[in-house]
TORGUBA-764255 format. One record per residue (C-alpha): residue number from 1; residue in three letters; z, x, y. Coordinates in nm, 4 decimals, decimal comma, m for minus. Each point is the difference from the previous one (the first is absolute). Last residue first. Layout:
{r NUM; Ala; {Z; X; Y}} ...
# end
This chain:
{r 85; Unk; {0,1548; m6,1750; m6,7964}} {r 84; Unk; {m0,1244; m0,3190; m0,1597}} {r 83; Unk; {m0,2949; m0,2112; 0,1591}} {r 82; Unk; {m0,3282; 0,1140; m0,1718}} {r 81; Unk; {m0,1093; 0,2097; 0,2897}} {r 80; Unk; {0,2979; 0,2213; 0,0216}} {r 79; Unk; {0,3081; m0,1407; 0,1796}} {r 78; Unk; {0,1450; 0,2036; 0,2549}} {r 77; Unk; {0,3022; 0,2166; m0,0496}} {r 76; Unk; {0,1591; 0,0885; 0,3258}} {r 75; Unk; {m0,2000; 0,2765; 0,1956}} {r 74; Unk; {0,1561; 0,2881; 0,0930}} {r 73; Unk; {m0,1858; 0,1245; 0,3013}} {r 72; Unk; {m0,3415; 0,2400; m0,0551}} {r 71; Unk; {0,0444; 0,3642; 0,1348}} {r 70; Unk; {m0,2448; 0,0834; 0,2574}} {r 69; Unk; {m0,1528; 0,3489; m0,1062}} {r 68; Unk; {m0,3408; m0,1908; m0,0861}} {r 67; Unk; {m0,0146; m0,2039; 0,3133}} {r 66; Unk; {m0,0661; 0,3829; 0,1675}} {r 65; Unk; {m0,3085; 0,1231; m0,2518}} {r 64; Unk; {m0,1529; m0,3946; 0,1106}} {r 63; Unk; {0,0562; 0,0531; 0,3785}} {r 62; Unk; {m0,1279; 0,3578; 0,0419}} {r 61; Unk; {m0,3528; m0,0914; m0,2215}} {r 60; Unk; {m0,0005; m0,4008; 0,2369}} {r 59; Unk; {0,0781; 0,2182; 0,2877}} {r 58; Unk; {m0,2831; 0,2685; m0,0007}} {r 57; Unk; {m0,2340; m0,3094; m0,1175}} {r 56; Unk; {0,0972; m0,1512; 0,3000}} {r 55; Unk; {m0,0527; 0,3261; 0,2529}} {r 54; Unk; {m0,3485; 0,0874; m0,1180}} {r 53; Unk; {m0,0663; 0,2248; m0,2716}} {r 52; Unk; {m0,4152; 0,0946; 0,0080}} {r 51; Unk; {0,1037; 0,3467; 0,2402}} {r 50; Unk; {0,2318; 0,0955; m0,3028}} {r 49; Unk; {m0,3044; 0,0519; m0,2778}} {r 48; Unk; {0,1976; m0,0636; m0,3404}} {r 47; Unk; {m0,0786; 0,3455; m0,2021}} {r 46; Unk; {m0,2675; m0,0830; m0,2684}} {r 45; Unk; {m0,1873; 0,3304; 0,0388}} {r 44; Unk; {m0,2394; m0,1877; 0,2240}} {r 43; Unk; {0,2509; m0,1418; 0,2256}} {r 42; Unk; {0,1183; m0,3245; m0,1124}} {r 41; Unk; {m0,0062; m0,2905; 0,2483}} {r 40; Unk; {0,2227; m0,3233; 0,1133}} {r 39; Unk; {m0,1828; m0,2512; 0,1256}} {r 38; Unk; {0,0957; m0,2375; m0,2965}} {r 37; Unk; {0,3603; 0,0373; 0,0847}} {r 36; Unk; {m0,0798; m0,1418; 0,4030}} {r 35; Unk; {m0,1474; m0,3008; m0,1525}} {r 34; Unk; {0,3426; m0,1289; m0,1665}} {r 33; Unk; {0,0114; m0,2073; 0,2275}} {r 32; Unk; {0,3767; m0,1587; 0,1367}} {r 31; Unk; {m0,0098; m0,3626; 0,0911}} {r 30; Unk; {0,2524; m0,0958; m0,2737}} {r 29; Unk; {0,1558; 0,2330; m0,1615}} {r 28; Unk; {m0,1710; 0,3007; m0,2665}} {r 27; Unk; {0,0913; 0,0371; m0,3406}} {r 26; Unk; {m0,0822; 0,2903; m0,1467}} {r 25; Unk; {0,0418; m0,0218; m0,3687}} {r 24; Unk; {m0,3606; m0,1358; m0,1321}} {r 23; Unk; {m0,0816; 0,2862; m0,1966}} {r 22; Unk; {m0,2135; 0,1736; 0,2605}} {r 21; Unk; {0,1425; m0,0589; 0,2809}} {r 20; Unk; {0,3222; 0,1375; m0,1194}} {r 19; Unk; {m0,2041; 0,3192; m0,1107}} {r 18; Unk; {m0,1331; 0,0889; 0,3258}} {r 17; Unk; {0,3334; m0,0371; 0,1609}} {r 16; Unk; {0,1409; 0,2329; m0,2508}} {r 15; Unk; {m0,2921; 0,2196; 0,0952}} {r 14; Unk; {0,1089; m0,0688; 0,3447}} {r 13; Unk; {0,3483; 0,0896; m0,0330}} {r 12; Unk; {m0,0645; 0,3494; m0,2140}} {r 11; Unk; {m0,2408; 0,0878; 0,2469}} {r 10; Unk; {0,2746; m0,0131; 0,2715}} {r 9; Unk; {0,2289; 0,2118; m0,1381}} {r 8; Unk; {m0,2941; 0,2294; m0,1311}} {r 7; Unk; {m0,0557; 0,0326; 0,4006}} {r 6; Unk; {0,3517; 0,0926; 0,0559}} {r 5; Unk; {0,3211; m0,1393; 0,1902}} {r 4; Unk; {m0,0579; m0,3462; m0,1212}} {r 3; Unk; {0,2083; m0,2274; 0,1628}} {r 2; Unk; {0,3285; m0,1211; m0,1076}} {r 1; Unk; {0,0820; m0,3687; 0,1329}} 
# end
């Protein structure tokens, strides 16, 4: 997994965070809050405040940019929802 190696790096991942949540496209597993992205602060010139991002919501911005670069396998051709391929 690439980490960010600068602080618009890591903006970039949370705002993409932020806007996962907010369509519906974060999907989060089973026992895992998602209370740790609603602490998370803007400064008052709209800058993300770094002292409000706590270790998961760190990993949940790092670990959604990194399942992006993992290619998807060659899947066989599935039926579509009215039963022909």
């Amino acid at each position: 997994m690439n980490i960010p190696l600068t602080r618009s790096e890591f903006e970039h991942r949370l705002h993409l965070l932020e806007n996962h949540s907010k369509t519906g496209r974060l999907m989060l597993v089973e026992g895992v809050s998602g209370e740790s992205l609603l602490k998370v602060r803007r400064l008052p010139n709209g800058r993300i405040d770094f002292l409000s991002v706590d270790e998961t919501a760190r990993l949940q911005a790092n670990m959604m940019e990194w399942v992006k670069s993992i290619p998807m396998p060659n899947m066989p051709n599935m039926p579509n929802d009215e039963g022909t391929p």
